[in-house]
C-alpha positions in Angstrom: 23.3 -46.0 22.3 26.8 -45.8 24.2 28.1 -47.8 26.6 30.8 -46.8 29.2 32.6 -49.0 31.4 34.7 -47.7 33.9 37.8 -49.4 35.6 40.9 -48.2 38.0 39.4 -47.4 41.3 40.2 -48.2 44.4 42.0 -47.4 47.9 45.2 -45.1 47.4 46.9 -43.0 50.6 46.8 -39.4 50.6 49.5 -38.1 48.2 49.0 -41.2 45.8 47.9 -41.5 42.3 45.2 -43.5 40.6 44.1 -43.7 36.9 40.8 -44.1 35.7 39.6 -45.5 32.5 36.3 -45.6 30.1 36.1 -47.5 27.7 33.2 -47.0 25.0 31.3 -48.9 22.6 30.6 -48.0 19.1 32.1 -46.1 16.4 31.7 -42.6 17.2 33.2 -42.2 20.5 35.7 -39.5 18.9 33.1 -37.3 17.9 31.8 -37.3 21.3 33.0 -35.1 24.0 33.9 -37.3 27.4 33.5 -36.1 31.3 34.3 -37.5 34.8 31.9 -36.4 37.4 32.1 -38.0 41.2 29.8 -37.6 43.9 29.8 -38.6 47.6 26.3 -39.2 49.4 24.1 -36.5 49.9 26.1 -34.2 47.7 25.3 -33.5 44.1 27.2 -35.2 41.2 30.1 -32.7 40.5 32.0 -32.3 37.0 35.8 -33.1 37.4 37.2 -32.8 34.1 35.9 -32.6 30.2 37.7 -33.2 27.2 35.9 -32.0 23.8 35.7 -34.3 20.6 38.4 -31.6 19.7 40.9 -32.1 22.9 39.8 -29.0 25.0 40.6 -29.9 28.3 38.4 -28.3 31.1 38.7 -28.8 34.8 37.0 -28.0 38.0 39.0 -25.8 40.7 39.8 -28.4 43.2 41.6 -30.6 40.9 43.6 -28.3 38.4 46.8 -29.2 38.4 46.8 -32.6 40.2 44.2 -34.3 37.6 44.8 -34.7 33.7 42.0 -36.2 31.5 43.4 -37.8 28.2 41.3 -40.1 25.4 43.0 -42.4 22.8 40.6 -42.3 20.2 41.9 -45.3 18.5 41.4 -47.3 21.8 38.0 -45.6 22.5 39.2 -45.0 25.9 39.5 -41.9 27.6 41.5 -41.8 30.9 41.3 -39.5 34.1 44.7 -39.7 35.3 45.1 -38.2 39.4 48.1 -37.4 41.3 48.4 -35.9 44.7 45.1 -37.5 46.1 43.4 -36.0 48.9 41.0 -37.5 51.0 38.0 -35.0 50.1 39.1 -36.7 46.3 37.3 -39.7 47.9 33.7 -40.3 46.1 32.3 -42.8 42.8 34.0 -41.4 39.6 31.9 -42.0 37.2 32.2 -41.5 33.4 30.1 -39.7 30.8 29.5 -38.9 26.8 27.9 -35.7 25.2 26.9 -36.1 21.6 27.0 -32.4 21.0 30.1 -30.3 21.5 29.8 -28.4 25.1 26.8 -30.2 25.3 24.8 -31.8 28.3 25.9 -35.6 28.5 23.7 -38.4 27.7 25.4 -41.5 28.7 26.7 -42.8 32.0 28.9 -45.5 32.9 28.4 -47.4 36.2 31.0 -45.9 38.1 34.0 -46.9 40.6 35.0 -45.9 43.7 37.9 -43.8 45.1 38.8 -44.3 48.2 41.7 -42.0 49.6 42.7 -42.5 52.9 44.5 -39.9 55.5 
């Protein structure tokens, strides 16, 4: 079992940055690949960014080139790292783990809110 805690949400103007982290538990977070999904209420939960256990990096459309995901395997941390923040960025980030490469994920952290204001 994997447990993901996220921290670094929060309220950020329009054209700010914010950085996300996850940290993991165990010994095997760098054989896992690591996501960050948000969702907003009534919407479905929408996949942001993946990094592979091997450092592919692997972004949605509406973020590419404003939003980098990173891990530190050493630190079991992997980091979501957002610039030019719109408000439609606004929703809970949450994190996530995949045991198998490309894989669906199996673990969820408990999320934190973005807020990005106009």
């Amino acid at each position: 079992q994997v447990q993901l805690v996220e921290s670094g949400g929060g309220l950020v103007q329009a054209g700010g940055s914010l950085r996300l982290s996850c940290v993991a538990s165990g010994r095997t977070f760098s054989s896992y690949d690591m996501g960050w999904f948000r969702q907003v209420p009534g919407k479905q939960r929408e996949l942001v960014a993946r990094i592979t256990s091997r450092g592919s990096t692997h972004y949605a459309d509406s973020v590419k080139g404003r939003f980098t995901i990173s891990r530190d395997n050493a630190k079991n941390t992997v980091y979501l790292q957002m610039n030019s923040l719109k408000p439609e960025d606004t929703a809970v980030y949450y994190c996530a783990a995949a045991r198998i490469l490309y894989g669906a994920f199996d673990y969820w952290g408990q999320g934190t809110q973005v807020t990005v204001s106009s």
